[in-house]
N, C-alpha and C positions, 0 to 999 in steps of 0.2 A: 504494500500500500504506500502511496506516496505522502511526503511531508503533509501535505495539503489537504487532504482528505482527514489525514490522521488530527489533525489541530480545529478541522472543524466539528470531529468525532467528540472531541474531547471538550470543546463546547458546551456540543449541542447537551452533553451528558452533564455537565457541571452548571448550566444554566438552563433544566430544567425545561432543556429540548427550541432553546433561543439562542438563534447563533447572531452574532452583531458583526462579522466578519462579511464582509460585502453585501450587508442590510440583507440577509435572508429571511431573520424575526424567527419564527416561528412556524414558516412554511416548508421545511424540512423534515423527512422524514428518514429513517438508518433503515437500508434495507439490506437483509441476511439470507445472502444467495450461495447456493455450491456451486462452485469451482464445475465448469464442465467438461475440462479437461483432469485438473489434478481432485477434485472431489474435496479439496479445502474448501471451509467458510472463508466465506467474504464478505466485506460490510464495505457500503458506500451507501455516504452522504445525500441524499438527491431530492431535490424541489419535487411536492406533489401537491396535489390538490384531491381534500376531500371527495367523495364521488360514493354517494350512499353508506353503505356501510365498509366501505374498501377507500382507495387512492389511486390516482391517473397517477403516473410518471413517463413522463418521456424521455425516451432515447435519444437528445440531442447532441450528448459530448460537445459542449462547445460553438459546434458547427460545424465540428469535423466530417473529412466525407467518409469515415467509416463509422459501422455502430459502435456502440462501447461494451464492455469486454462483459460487465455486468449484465447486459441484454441478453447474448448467446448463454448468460449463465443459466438465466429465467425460462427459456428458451428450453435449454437441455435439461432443469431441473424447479420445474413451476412451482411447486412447493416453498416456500420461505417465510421466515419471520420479519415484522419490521417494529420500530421502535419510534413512537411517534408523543410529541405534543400533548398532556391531558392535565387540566390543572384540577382535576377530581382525583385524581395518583398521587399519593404522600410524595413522589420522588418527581413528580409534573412531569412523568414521562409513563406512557402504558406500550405492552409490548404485545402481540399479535400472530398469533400463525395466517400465514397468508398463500391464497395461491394466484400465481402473475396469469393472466391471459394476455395474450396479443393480441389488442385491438387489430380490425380489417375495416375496408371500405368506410361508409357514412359513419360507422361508431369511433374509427380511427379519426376521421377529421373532422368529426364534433368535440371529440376529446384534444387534440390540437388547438381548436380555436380556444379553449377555453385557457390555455397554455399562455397564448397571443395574446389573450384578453388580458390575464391577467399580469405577464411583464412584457413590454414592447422586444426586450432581447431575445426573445424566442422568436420572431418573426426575422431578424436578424441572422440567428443560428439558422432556419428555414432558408436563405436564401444563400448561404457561408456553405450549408450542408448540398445545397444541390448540384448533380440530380437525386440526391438519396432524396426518399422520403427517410423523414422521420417518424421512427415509429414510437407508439406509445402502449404501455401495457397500463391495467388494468387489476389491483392486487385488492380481490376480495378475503374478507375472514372467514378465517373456516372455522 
C-alpha cells in the first residue's frame, strides 16, 4: 500500500471516519477486498456515496486510462467488508460485510452522474480516463 492511502487510512480511523486531507469530510469509505491474484487483504480508501442500504464507488483512479487494481479485486472476489462513517458507533465508524456488483448500462451511468453531481472532479477524471468508461460498483450489505 502506498504512503498515501496509508495516512488517509489512518485518518479516517483516528477521526472517527473524517478525513480533512484534500477536504474529503466524511465521504469516505475503507473498502476490504482480496487480493485477486495473491488472495491478501487489501484496504483502500475510496469516495462513495450512500445508495440505499449499500454505497456507489467508482472506478476512477484519478483519470487514469486503466482500472484500479482494487476493481479486478471486487471483480474476482465480490464478497468484502467496508468501514464507513456512523456517528451512532461509540468508535463513529461501523463496519459491514458487503458484496460489490458491477454496475452495467443505464444503472452504471445513473450511478456516475451522481459521482458528477456531487464533485465536479469526477467529470474531469471522465474525460483524463477516456476512452475507458469508468466503471462503478455497487456494494450492498449482506
Amino acid at each position: 500500500m502506498n504512503d498515501f492511502n496509508q495516512q488517509i487510512i489512518d485518518e479516517f480511523r483516528a477521526n472517527r471516519g473524517t478525513v480533512t486531507t484534500m477536504g474529503f469530510g466524511d465521504r469516505l469509505v475503507l473498502v476490504h477486498s482480496t487480493g485477486a491474484k495473491s488472495g491478501q487483504q487489501r484496504t483502500n480508501p475510496l469516495a462513495a456515496i450512500p445508495d440505499g442500504d449499500g454505497w456507489l464507488i467508482a472506478a476512477s483512479k484519478g483519470g487514469a486510462p486503466d482500472n484500479p487494481d482494487w476493481y479486478h479485486n471486487l471483480l474476482a472476489n465480490p464478497s468484502a467488508s467496508v468501514e464507513v462513517p456512523d456517528d451512532t458507533a461509540d468508535s463513529g465508524i461501523a463496519a459491514y460485510d458487503v458484496l460489490g456488483e458491477d454496475l452495467q448500462g443505464a444503472a452504471r451511468d445513473e450511478a456516475w452522474a451522481k459521482f458528477k453531481t456531487a464533485s465536479p472532479g469526477f467529470g474531469e477524471y471522465e474525460v483524463n480516463a477516456a476512452p475507458r468508461v469508468i466503471p462503478v460498483v455497487r456494494l450492498a450489505r449482506r
